[in-house]
N, C-alpha and C positions, 0 to 999 in steps of 0.2 A: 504494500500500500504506500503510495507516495505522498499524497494528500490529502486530507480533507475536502477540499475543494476536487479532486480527480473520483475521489470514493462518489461524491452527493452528484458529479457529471454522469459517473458510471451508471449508478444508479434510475438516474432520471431517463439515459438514454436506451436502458432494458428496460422501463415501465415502457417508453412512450413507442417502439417496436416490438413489445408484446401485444400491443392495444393496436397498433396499427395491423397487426396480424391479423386479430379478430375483427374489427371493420371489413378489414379486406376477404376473410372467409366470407362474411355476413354479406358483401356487396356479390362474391361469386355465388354463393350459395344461394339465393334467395327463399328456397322452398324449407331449409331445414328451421328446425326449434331457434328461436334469437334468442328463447329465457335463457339458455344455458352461453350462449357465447355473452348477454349480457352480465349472466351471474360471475362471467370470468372476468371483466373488465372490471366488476365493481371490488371484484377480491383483488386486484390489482392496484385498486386505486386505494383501497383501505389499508393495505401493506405496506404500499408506498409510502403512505402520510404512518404509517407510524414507525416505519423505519427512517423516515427523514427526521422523526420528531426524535429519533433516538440518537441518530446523529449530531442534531443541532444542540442536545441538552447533555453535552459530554460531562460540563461542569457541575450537575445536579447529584453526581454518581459519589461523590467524596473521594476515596481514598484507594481506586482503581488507575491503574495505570495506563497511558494512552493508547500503547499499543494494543495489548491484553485486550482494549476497550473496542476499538473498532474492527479489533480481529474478531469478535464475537458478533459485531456486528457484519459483517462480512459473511459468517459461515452462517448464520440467519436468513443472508438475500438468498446463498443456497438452499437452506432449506425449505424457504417458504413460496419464493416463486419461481425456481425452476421446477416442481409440480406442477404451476401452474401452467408450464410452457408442455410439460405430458398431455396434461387436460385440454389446450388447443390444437394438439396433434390428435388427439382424440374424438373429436367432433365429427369427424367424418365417419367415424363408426358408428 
């Protein structure tokens, strides 16, 4: 991790081409269910905002170390939205 500022870019830039993904199924697809590619977008965006919110309030942690800190914030975006990236691979089944 280099930055703060490269983590919250990184970040922003896998929300906003996972999301772009599912429009773009949803623009090919037209005939299949949109609740479920909706319900992915919205888990996206609730991940998002609380994974930035964890980012931006490093200082509220006390007596945890910087690294230690966003390294767990880091294995978090693994685990919470690359699922999400199965689940849009998923759709067409």
């Amino acid at each position: 991790m280099a930055s703060i500022r490269r983590l919250k870019k990184d970040l922003k830039n896998l929300v906003s081409d996972l999301i772009s993904e599912c429009e773009t199924y949803m623009k090919f697809h037209p005939e299949t269910d949109r609740k479920k590619t909706m319900k992915i977008i919205d888990d996206l965006e609730n991940k998002s905002k609380a994974l930035f919110y964890e980012i931006n309030h490093y200082r509220d942690k006390g007596n945890v170390k910087t690294r230690d800190y966003y390294q767990k914030i880091v294995a978090r975006v693994k685990k919470e939205l690359l699922p999400l990236m199965d689940k849009i691979g998923d759709l067409e089944k």
